[in-house]
KEMAR-186911 format. One record per residue (C-alpha): residue number from 1; residue in three letters; z, y, x. Coordinates in Angstrom, 1 decimal, always signed. Last residue first. Layout:
n:res:c3:c2:c1
NUM:ALA:Z:Y:X
...
END
This chain:
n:res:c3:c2:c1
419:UNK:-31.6:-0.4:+30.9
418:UNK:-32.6:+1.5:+27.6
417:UNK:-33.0:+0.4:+24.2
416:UNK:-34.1:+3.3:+21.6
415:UNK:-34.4:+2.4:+18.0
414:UNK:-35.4:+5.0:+15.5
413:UNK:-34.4:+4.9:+11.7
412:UNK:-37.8:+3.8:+10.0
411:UNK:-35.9:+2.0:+7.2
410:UNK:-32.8:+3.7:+6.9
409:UNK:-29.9:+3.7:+9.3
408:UNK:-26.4:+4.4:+7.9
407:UNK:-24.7:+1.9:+5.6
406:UNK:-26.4:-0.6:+8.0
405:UNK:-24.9:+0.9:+10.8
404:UNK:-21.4:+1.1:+9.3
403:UNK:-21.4:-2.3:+8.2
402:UNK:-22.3:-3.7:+11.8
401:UNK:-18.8:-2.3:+13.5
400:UNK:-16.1:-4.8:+11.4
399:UNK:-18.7:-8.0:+12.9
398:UNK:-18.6:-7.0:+16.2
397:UNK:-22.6:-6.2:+17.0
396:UNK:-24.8:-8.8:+18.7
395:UNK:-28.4:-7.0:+19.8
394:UNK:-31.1:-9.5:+19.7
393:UNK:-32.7:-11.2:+22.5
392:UNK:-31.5:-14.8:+22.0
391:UNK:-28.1:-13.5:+23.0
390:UNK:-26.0:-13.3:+26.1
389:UNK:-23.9:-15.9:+27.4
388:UNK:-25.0:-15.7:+30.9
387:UNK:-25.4:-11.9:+31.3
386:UNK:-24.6:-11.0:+28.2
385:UNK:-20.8:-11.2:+28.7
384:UNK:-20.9:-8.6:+31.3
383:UNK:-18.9:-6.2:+29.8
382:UNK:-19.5:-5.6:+26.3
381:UNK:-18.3:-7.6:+22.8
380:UNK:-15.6:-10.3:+22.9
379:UNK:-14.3:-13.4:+20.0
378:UNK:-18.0:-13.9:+19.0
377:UNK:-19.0:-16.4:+16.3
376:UNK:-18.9:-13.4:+13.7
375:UNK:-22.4:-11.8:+15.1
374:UNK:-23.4:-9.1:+13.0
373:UNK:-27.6:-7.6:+13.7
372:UNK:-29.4:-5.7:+15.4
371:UNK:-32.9:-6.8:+15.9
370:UNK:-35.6:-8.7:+17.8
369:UNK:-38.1:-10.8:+15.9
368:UNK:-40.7:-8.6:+16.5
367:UNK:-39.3:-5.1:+17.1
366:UNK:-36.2:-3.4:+15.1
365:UNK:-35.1:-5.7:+12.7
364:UNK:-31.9:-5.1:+11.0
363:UNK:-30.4:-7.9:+9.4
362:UNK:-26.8:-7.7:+8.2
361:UNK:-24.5:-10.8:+6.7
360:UNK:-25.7:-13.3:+9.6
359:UNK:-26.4:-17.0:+9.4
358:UNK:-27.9:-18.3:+12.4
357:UNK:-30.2:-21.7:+12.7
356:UNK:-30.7:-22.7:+16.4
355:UNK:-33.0:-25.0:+18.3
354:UNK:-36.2:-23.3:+19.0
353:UNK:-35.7:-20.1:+16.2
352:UNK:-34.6:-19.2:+12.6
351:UNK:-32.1:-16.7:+11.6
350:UNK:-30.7:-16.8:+8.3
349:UNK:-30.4:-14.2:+6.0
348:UNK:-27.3:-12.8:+4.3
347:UNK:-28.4:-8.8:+3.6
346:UNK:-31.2:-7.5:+4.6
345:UNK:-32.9:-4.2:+6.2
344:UNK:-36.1:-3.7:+7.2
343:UNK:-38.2:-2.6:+10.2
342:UNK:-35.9:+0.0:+11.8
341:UNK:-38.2:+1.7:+14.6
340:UNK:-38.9:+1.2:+18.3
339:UNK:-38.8:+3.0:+21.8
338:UNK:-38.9:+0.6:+24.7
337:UNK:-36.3:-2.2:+26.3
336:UNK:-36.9:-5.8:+25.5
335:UNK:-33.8:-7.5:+25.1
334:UNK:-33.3:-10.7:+27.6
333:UNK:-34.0:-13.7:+27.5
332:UNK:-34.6:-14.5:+30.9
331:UNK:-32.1:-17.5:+31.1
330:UNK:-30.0:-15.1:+33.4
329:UNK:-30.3:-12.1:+31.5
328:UNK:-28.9:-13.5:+28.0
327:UNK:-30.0:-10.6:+25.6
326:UNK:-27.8:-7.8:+24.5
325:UNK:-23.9:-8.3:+23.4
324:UNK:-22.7:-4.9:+22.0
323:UNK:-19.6:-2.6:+22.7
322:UNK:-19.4:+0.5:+20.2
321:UNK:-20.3:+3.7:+19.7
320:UNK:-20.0:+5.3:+15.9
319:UNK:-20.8:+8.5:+13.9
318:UNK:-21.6:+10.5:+16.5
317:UNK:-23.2:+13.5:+14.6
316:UNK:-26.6:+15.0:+15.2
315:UNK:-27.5:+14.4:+11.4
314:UNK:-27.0:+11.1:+12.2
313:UNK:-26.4:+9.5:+15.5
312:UNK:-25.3:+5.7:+16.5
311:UNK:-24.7:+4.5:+19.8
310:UNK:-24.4:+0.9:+20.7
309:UNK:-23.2:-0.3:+24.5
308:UNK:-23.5:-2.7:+26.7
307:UNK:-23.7:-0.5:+29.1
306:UNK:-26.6:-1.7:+31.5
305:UNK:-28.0:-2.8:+28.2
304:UNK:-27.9:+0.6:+26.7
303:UNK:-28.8:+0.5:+22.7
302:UNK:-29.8:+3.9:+21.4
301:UNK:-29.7:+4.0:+17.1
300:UNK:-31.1:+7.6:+15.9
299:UNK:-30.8:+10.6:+13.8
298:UNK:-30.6:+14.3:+15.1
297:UNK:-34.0:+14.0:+17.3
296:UNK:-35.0:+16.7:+19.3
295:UNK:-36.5:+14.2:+21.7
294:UNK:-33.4:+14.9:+24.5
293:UNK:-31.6:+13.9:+21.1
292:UNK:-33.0:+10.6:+21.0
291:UNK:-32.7:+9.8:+24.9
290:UNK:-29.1:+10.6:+25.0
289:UNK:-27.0:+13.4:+26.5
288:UNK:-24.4:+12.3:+28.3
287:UNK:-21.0:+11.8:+27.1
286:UNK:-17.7:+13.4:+25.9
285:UNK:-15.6:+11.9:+23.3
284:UNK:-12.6:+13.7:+20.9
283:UNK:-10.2:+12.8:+18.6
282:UNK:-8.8:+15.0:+16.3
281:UNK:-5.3:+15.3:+16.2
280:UNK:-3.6:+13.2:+13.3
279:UNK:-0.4:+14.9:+11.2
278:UNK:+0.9:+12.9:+8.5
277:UNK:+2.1:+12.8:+5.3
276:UNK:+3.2:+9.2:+4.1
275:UNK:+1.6:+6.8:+1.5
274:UNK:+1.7:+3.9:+4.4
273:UNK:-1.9:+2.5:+2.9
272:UNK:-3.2:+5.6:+4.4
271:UNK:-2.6:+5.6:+7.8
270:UNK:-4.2:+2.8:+9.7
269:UNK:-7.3:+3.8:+7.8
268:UNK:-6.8:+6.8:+8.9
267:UNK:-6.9:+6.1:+12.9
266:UNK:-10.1:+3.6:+12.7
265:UNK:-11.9:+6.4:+11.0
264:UNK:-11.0:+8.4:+13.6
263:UNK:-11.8:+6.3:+16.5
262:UNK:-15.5:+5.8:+14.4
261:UNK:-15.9:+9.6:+14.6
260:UNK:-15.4:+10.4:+18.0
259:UNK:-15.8:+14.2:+17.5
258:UNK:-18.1:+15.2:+20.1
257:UNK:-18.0:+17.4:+23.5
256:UNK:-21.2:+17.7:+25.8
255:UNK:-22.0:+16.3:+29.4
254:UNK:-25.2:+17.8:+31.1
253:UNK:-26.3:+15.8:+34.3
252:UNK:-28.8:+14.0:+32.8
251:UNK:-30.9:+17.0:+31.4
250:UNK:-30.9:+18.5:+34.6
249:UNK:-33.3:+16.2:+35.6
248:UNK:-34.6:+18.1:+38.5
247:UNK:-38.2:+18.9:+37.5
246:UNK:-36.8:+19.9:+33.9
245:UNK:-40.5:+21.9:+32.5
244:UNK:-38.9:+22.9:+29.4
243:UNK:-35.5:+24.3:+31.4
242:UNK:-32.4:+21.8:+29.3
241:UNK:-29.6:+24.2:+28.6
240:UNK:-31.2:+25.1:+25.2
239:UNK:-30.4:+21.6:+24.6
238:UNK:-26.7:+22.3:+24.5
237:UNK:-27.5:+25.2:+22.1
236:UNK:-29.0:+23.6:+19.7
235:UNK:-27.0:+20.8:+19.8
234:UNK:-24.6:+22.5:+17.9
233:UNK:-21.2:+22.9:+19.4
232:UNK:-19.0:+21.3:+17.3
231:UNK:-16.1:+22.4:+15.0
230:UNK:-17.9:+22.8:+11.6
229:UNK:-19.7:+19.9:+12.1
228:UNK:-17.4:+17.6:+13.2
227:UNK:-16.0:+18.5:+9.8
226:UNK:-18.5:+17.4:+7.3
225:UNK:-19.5:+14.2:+9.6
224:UNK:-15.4:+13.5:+8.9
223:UNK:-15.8:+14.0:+5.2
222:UNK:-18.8:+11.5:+5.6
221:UNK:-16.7:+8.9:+7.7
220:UNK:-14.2:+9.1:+4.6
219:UNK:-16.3:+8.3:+2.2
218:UNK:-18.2:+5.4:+4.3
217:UNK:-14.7:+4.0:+5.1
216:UNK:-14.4:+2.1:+2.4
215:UNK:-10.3:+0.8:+1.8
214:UNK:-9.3:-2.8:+1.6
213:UNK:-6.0:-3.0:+0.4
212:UNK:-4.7:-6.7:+0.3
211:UNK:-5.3:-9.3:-2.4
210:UNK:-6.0:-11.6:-0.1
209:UNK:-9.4:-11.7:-1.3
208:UNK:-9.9:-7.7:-0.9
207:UNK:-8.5:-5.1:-2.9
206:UNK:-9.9:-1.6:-3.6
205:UNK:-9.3:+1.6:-2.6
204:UNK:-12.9:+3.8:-2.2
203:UNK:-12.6:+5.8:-4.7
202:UNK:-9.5:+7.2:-3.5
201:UNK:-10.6:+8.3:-0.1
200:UNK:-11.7:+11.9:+0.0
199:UNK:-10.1:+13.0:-3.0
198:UNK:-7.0:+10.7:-2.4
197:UNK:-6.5:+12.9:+1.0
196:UNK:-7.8:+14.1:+4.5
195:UNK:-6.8:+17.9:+5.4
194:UNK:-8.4:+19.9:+7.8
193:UNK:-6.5:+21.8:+10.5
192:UNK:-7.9:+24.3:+12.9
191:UNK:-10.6:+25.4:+15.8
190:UNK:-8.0:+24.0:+18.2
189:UNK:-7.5:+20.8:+16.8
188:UNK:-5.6:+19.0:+13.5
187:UNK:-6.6:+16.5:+11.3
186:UNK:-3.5:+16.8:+8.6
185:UNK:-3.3:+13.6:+6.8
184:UNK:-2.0:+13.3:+2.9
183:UNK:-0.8:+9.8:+1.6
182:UNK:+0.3:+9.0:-2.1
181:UNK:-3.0:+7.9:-3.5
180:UNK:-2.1:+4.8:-0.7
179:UNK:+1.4:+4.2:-2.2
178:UNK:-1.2:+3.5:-6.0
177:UNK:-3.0:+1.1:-3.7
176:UNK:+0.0:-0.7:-2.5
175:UNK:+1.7:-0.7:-6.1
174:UNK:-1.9:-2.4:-7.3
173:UNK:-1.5:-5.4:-4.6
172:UNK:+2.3:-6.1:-5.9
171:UNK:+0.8:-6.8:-9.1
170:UNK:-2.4:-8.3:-8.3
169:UNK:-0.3:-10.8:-5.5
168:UNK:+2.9:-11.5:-8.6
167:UNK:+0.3:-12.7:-10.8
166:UNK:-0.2:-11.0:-14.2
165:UNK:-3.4:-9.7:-14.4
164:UNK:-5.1:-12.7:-12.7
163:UNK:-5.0:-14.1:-9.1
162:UNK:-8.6:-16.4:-8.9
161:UNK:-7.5:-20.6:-9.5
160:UNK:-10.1:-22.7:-7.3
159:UNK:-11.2:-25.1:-9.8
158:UNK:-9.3:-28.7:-10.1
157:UNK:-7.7:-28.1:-12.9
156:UNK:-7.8:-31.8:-14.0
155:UNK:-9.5:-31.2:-17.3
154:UNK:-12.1:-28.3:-15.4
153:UNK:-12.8:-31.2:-12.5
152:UNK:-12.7:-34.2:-14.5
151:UNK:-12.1:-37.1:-12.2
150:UNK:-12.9:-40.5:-13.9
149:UNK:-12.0:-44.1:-12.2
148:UNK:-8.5:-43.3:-11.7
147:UNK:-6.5:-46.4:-11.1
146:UNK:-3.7:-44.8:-10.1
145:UNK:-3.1:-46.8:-6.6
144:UNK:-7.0:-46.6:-6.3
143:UNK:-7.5:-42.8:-7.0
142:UNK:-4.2:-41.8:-4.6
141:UNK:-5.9:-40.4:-1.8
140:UNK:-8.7:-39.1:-4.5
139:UNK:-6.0:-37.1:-6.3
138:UNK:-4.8:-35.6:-3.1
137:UNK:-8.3:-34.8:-1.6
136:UNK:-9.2:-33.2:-4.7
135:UNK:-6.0:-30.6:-4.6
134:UNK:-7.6:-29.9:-0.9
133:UNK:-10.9:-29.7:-2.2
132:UNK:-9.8:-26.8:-4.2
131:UNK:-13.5:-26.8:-6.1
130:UNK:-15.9:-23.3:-6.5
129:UNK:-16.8:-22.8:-9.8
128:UNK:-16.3:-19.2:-10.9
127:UNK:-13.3:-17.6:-12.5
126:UNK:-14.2:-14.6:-12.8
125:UNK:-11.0:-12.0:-12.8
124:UNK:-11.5:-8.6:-14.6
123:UNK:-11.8:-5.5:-13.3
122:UNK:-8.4:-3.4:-13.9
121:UNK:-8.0:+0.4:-13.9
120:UNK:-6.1:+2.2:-11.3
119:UNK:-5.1:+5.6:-11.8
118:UNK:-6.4:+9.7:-12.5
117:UNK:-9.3:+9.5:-11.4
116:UNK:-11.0:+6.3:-12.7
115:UNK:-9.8:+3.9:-9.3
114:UNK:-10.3:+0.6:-9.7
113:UNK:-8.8:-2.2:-9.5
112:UNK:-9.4:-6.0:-9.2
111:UNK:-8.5:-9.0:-11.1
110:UNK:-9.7:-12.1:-8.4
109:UNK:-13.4:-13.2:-8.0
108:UNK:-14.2:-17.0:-7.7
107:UNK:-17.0:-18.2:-5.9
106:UNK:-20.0:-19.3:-7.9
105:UNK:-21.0:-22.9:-6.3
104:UNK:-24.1:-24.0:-4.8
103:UNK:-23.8:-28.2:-4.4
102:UNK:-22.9:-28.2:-0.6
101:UNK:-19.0:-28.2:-1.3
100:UNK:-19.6:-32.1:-2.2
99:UNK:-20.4:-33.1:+0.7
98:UNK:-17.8:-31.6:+2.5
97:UNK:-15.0:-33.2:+0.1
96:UNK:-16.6:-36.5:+0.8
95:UNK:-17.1:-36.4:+4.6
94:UNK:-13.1:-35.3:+4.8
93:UNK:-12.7:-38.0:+2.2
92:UNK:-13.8:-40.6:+4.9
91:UNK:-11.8:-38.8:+7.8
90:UNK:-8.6:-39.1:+5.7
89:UNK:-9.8:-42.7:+5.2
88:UNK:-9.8:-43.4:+8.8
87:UNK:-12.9:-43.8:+11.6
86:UNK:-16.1:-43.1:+9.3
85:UNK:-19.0:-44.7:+7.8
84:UNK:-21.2:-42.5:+5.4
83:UNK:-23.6:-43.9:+3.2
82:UNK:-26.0:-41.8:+1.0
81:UNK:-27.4:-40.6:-2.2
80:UNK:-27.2:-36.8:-1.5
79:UNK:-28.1:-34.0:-3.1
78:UNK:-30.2:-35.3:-6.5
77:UNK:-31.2:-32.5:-8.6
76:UNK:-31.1:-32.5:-12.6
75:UNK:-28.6:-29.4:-12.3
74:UNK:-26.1:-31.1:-9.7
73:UNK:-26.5:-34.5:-8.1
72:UNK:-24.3:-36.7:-5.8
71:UNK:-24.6:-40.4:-5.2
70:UNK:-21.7:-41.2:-2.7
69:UNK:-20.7:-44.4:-0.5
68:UNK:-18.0:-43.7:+2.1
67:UNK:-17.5:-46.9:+4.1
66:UNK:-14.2:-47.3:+5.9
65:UNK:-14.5:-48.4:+9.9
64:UNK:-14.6:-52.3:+10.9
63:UNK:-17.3:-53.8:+8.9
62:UNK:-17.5:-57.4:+9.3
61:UNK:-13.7:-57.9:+9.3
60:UNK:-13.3:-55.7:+6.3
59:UNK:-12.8:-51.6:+7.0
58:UNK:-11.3:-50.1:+3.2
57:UNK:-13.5:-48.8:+0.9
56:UNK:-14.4:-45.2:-0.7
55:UNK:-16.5:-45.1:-3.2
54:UNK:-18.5:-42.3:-5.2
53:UNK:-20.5:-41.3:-8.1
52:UNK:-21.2:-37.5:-8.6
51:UNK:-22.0:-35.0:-11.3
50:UNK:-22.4:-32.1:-11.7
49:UNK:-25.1:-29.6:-14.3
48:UNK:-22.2:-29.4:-16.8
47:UNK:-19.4:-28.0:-15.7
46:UNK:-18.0:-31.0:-13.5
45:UNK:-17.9:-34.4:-12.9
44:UNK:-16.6:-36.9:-10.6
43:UNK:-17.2:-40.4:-11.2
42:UNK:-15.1:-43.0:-9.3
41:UNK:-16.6:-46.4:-7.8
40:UNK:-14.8:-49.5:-7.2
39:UNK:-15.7:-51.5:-9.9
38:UNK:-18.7:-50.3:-10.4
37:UNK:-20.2:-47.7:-12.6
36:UNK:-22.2:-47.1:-15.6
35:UNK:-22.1:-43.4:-16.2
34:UNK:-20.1:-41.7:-18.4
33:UNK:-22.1:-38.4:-19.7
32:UNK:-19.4:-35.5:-19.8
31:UNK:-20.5:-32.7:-21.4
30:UNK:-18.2:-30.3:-19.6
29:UNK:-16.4:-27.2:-21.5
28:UNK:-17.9:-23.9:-21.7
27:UNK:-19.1:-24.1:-24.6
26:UNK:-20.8:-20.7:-25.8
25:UNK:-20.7:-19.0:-28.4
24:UNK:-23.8:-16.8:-29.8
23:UNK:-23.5:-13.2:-29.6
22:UNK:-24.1:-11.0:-32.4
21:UNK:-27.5:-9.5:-33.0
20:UNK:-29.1:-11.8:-34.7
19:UNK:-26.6:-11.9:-37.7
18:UNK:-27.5:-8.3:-38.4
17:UNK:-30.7:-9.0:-40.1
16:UNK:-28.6:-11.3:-42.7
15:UNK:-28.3:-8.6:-45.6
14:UNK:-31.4:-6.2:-44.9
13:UNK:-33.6:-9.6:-44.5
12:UNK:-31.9:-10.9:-48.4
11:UNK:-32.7:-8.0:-49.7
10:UNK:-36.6:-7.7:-48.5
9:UNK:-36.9:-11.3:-49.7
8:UNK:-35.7:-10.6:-53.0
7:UNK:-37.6:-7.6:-53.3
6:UNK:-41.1:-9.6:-52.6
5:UNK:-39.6:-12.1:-55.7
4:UNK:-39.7:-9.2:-57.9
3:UNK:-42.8:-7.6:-57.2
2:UNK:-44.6:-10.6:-57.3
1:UNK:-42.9:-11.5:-60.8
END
């Protein structure tokens, strides 16, 4: 009878022991809780870690500007549970609407493509959680005429909407990336022509927010590294120029030839989302030879603050030079020149010091608190900018420049800054 009831068991674990393994179905819709409220007051929910319990009233004669009251809480947490008095009721759900878009949201991600090879597959859309405040603000202008006292934000559609599948931006923004497989450029110079097309720069296509192309350079600045070296002069023999003992500085004076890589990449991605054939010559630079590669070095970040200037080598190649905003001189906060390494790299940090918090997308530390690093609040780069609106001490780099450094500096990357 042991025997028999033991076999039982062992039957019925082979038959159900696949039940564990499927996937267990979520709800996705809000638990709304309705909380006791006054009068006045509206509750806003959402999924279901936020809530909120507001009111906006009208100026009496003891209070003469419209009073925002607002108890907001998300995952357990309370935000805020404040009062806010402002000049107009516009202004009033203004405060509102930016309250609220403090609560950490998921922001939505249209369909995307990508490219498998031979076409364009699709990534699916995610629909996240961030809110379109300005559909809120419409429903909240007219709360009290409607007599809304419950705003449901997934009921009410009131989620920023990503493009799916079958909206006319995802449509028309896969035809532009299949127009881009469709260009071929000739780089052409002396030494010859080279040929730039969807091998090179295909798997980099992809659309951005606005459902545009966005195309990754980083493939196509490593074809270009590819070629500069085929058609330069290698530094070698430039720095076999330079006597070992250089009493008269002759290594200043010498000028060399290189392919201006980041004017280039700036040229072709002009080019590609026409899906023409084209001929492009090779652009071309000629500068002085810097203090990395008077070292022997073939990889390395110099910084000139008489220039204002970024240069960035690797493997001996330009890949990029561009303007940069150093230190404010004037309120002696300048960048302190020297020889110094990468530190670390990071992504979406803030920076911290006496009376300023800045959020940057790329951190690169170099020396102390000193680093390079994006800087979208700036309209101008170079010149003499620096000199009375100049940084804290780091080096400001144009935000569409910055990802190519980071893409190509490691950890321990060298970091000259020179007057």
């Amino acid at each position: 009878m042991k025997l028999l009831f033991l076999g039982l068991i062992a039957m019925l674990t082979i038959l159900f022991s696949g039940c564990t393994d499927e996937p267990t179905k979520k709800n996705n819709k809000p638990k709304v809780t309705i909380i006791q409220r006054q009068k006045d007051e509206i509750q806003l929910v959402g999924l279901t870690n936020f809530s909120a319990i507001f009111s906006i009233k009208e100026p009496t004669t003891n209070q003469q500007k419209w009073v925002l009251k607002l108890n907001l809480s998300s995952n357990s947490k309370l935000y805020k549970d404040s009062t806010f008095t402002s000049k107009s009721k516009y202004a009033a759900i203004t405060e509102l609407l930016k309250q609220l878009m403090k609560v950490p949201f998921i922001e939505p991600q249209s369909v995307n493509f990508k490219y498998n090879g031979i076409g364009f597959i699709p990534i699916d859309p995610i629909m996240g959680t961030k809110i379109d405040t300005a559909a809120l603000r419409v429903l909240i202008t007219d709360a009290k005429k409607n007599n809304i006292q419950l705003i449901n934000l997934v009921k009410d559609s009131l989620y920023m909407k990503p493009y799916d599948l079958n909206s006319q931006k995802a449509k028309d923004g896969k035809l532009a990336l299949e127009k881009c497989l469709q260009s071929v450029i000739s780089l052409n110079c002396s030494q010859g022509t080279y040929s730039i097309d969807k091998s090179i720069f295909a798997s980099g296509l992809q659309l951005d927010t606005a459902m545009k192309v966005k195309i990754d350079i980083l493939p196509i600045q490593k074809r270009l590294q590819v070629i500069a070296s085929k058609i330069e002069v290698p530094l070698a023999e430039i720095l076999k120029e330079i006597p070992e003992n250089d009493t008269t500085s002759m290594a200043d004076k010498i000028v060399f030839t290189r392919v201006n890589i980041n004017a280039l990449v700036n040229a072709l991605i002009k080019i590609i989302p026409t899906g023409v054939h084209k001929s492009q010559n090779i652009i071309f630079l000629t500068r002085g030879i810097p203090k990395g590669l008077k070292q022997g070095l073939l990889n390395f970040v110099e910084v000139s603050i008489k220039e204002q200037k970024l240069w960035l080598f690797k493997n001996g190649n330009l890949i990029i030079e561009t303007d940069v905003v150093t230190g404010n001189k004037n309120l002696g906060r300048s960048t302190p020149t020297g020889d110094y390494n990468i530190k670390a790299k990071a992504r979406d940090v803030t920076l911290r010091g006496p009376g300023y918090a800045c959020p940057v997308s790329y951190w690169m530390p170099f020396f102390e608190g000193y680093g390079l690093h994006d800087a979208n609040w700036r309209g101008r780069f170079g010149a003499t900018i620096f000199e009375n609106r100049g940084s804290h001490g780091c080096v400001n780099i144009p935000p569409a420049n910055v990802p190519i450094i980071f893409a190509n500096v490691q950890i321990g990357t060298p970091v000259f800054i020179t007057d």
